[in-house]
N, C-alpha and C positions, 0 to 999 in steps of 0.2 A: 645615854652616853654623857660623859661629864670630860670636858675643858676648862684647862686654867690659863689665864692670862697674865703675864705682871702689871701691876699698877702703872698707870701713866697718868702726866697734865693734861693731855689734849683730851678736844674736846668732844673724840672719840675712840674708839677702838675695833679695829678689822680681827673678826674671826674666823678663822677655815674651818670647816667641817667635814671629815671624809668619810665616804663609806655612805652614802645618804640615797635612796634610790631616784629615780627621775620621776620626777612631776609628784610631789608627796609632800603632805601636809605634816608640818612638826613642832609641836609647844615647846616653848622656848620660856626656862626659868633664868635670871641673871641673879647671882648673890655676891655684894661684896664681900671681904674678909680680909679686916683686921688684925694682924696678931693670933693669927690663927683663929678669930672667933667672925663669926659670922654676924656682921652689923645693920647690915639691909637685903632686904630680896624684895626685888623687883614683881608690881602684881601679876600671878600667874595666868596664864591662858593666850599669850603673846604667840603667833606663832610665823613662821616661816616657809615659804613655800619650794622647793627646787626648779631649777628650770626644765621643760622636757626633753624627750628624749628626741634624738634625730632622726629627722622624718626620712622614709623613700620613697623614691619618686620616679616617674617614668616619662620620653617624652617619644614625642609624635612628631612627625616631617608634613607641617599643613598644604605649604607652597615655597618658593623660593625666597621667600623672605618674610615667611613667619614659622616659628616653632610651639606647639604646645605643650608646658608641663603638667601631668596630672600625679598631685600627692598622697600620697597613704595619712587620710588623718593622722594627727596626734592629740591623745589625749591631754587635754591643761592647754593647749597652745590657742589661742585667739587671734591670729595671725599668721601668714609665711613671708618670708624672706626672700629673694630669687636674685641673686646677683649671675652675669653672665658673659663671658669676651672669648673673642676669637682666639683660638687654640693656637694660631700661628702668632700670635702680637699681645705675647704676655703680660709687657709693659705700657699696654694699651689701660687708658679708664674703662674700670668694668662697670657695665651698666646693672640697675639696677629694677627689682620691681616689686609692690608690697601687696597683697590680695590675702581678705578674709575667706576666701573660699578656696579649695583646692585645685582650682584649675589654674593654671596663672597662663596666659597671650602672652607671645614675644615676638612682638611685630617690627617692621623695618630694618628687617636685619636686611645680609648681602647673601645674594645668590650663589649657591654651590659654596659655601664656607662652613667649616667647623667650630663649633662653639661649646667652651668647659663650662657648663651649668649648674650651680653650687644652691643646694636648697635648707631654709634653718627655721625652725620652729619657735615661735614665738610668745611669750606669756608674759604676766606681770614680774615675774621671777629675773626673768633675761632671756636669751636667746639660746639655742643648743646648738650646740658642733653640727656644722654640715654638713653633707653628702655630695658629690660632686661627681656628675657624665657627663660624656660629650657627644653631640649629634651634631650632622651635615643639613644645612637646610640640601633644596633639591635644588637642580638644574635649572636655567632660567632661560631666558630666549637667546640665541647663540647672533651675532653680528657676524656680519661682511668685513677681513681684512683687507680684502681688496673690492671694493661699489663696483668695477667695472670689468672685474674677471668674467670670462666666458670659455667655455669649456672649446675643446677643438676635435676634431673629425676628420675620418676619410671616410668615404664611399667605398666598402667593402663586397656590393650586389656580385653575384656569378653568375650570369645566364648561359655561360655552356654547360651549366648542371640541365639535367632531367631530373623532377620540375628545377628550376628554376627558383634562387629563393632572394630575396632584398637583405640587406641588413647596411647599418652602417655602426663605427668603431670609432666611440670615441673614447680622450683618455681618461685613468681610472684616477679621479679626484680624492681618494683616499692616502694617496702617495702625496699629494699634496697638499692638505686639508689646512696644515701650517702655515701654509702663504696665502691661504681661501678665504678661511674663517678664526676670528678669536674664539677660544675656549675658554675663557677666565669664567660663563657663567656654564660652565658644563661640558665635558669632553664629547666629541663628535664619534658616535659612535656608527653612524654608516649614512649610503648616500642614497637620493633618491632622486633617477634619471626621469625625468619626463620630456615625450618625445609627441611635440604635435603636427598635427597635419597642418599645413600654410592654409590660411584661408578660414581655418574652423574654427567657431566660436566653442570654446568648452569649456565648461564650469568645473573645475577640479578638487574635490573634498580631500586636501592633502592628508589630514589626520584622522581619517580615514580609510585610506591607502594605508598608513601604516599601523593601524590597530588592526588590521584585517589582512592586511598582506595580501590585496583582490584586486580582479581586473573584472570585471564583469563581462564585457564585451568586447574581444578579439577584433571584431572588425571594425571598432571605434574609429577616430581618427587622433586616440593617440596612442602612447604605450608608457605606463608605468613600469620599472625595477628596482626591484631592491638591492645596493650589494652591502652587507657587511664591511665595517673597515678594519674586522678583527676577523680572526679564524677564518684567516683565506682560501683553507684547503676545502671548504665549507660551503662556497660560494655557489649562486645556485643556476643550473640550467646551464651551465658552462660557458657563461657570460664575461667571466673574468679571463683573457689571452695575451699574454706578454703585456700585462701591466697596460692593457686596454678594453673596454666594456663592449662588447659587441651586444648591441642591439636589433633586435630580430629574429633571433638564432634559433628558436623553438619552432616548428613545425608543427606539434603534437599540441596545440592549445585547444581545446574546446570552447567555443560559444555559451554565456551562460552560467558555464562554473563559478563557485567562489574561491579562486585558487587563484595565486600570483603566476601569471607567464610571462616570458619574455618572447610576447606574440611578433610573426611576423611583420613589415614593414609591407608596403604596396608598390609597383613598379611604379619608374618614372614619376614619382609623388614627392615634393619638396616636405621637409619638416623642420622645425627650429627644436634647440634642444636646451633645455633647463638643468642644474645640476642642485640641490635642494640637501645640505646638509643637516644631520637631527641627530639629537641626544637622547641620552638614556630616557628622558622624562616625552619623547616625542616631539618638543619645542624643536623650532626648524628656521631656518632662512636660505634664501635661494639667489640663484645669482642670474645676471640679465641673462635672455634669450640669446643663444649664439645667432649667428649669421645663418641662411636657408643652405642644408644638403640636402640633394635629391638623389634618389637611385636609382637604379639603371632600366631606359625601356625595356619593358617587356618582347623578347624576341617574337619572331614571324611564328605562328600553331604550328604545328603539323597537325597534316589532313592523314583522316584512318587510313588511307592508302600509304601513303608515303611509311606510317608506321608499321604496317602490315608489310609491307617490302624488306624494311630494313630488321624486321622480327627473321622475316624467311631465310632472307640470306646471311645471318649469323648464323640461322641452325645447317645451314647447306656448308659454309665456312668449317662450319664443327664438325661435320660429317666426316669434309678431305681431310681434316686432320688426324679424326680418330684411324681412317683407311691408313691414311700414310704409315702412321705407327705398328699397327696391325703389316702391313707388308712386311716394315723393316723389320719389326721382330723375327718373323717367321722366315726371313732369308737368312737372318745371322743364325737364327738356331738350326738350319738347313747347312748352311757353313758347316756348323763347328760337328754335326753330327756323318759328314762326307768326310771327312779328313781326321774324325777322332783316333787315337791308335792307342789302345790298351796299355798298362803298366808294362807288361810281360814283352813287348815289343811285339805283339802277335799283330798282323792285319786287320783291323777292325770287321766283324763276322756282320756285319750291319753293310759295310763297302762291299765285302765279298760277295754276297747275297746281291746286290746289287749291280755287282759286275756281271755275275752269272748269269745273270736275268737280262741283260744288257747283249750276253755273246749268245745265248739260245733266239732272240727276236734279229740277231741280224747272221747267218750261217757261214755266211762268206767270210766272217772276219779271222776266224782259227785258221782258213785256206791263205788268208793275206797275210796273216802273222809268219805261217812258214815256208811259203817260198822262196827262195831264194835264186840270185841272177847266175847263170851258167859261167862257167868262166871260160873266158876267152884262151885263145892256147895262142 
């Protein structure tokens, strides 16, 4: 390729070169020229290097406040570049970071925030065009907007059910979560009801609970749930009731499984209740113990007799009723077939028949039909 330049004083001169590929080694001859004659050439073997080509790069979500990039070698580059700033605060100083090797750490950043990641290859030559994504670091541990919220309740038990079941209803803190808890380090993505027994010491693996979505033991002394604070229609064991959490509701738990229940409560048994908000990443905080609800004693047994009695005389109840029915039918259909009378206006051959049979069992009555009183003169 040959370039001309016009002559100048100073005591250099800037040359472009186009068309050159990346990271490529090139001899470089310089020759003045006089009057069209050529007066000096510069000694040959000079050469120039280009800068490389732009790297790609991939990164990773470590923790909430570090990100990892890892870059696609480049060839000629002795060096990378990583400059990097919140996606939201353009006009922010973008920070920067220089690493001989292809992994580059991006530590201290902030929780739950997006960052434009701009990555450049570096050699003796210069530095090459960027490449530039953006990632989320992860969710971070969510805080209390209110230290001294506590969730509220009524005592929901029924004991004129057969059995009998406890439960108590408190409200669904997912309609609330914005008054609960800050989300700045991550959106509160569902809630987790923990209900203990007064009195019991329990050690509870909250994270745990929610890697596993488990209750191990029904007859515990307490009761874990899950509800979702999204896809309400979703919600599980039918715990979710006009925008309030009933606890207890499940009857069908088995002892032992590894399955989430919303196991019943015990009679007459106080319990405090926690409400434990968590994010996508599982990070959580919880807010104080409510106040003690108990539910409702346990009614008086029944003894096998008394239930044996009241078994018998339902079916004796059901009996007059079905008689009763059975009568009435068979009298209205006795009705309507005494007094039915044909289209044609004839006497119904069904009455007739029946009349007939009526004046043969009694002899006297055709003798009583036609007498008649003498008449006086």
């Amino acid at each position: 390729m040959l370039f001309q330049v016009p002559a100048s004083v100073s005591s250099s001169i800037s040359i472009t070169v186009s068309g050159v590929e990346d990271n490529t080694v090139y001899a470089l001859t310089i020759t003045s020229v006089f009057d069209g004659v050529a007066a000096y050439q510069f000694p040959q073997g000079t050469t120039v290097t280009s800068v490389p080509s732009s790297p790609s790069s991939t990164v990773s979500r470590d923790s909430d406040v570090q990100l990892t990039l890892t870059i696609l070698a480049v060839d000629g580059a002795t060096s990378y570049l990583v400059t990097y700033i919140q996606a939201d605060c353009p006009n922010c100083p973008a920070q920067t970071a220089t690493s001989t090797d292809t992994t580059v750490v991006l530590s201290e950043l902030t929780a739950y925030t997006t960052y434009r990641i701009s990555a450049f290859a570096v050699s003796a030559a210069g530095t090459s065009p960027g490449t530039t994504l953006s990632q989320q670091t992860r969710a971070g541990i969510p805080t209390l907007r209110d230290s001294n919220y506590t969730t509220s309740f009524i005592n929901t038990s029924d004991t004129e059910t057969y059995p009998p079941y406890y439960t108590v209803t408190v409200n669904n803190v997912c309609e609330e979560k914005p008054f609960v808890f800050n989300e700045d380090t991550g959106v509160i993505t569902k809630m987790i009801y923990i209900v203990i027994q007064n009195g019991s010491t329990v050690s509870i693996d909250l994270s745990r609970f929610w890697a596993t979505s488990s209750q191990e033991d029904v007859s515990s002394p307490y009761v874990t749930l899950t509800v979702p604070c999204e896809n309400n229609s979703n919600r599980k064991r039918r715990a979710v009731v006009n925008n309030g959490v009933n606890i207890g509701a499940d009857n069908n738990c088995q002892t032992g499984t590894n399955t989430e229940c919303n196991g019943p409560l015990k009679p007459d048994t106080a319990y405090t209740i926690r409400v434990c908000g968590a994010n996508e990443e599982n990070n959580s905080v919880c807010t104080k113990p409510s106040v003690f609800v108990k539910t409702d004693p346990e009614p008086p047994s029944r003894g096998a007799g008394e239930i044996a009695v009241n078994v018998l005389f339902s079916i004796l109840l059901l009996i007059i009723i079905i008689l009763i029915i059975v009568y009435y039918v068979k009298r209205r259909q006795s009705h309507f077939e005494k007094y039915r009378v044909s289209k044609s206006g004839k006497p119904n051959s069904t009455f007739e028949s029946t009349k007939s049979q009526q004046e043969c069992q009694d002899p006297t009555a055709e003798s009583r039909a036609q007498y008649t009183e003498p008449a006086v003169a």
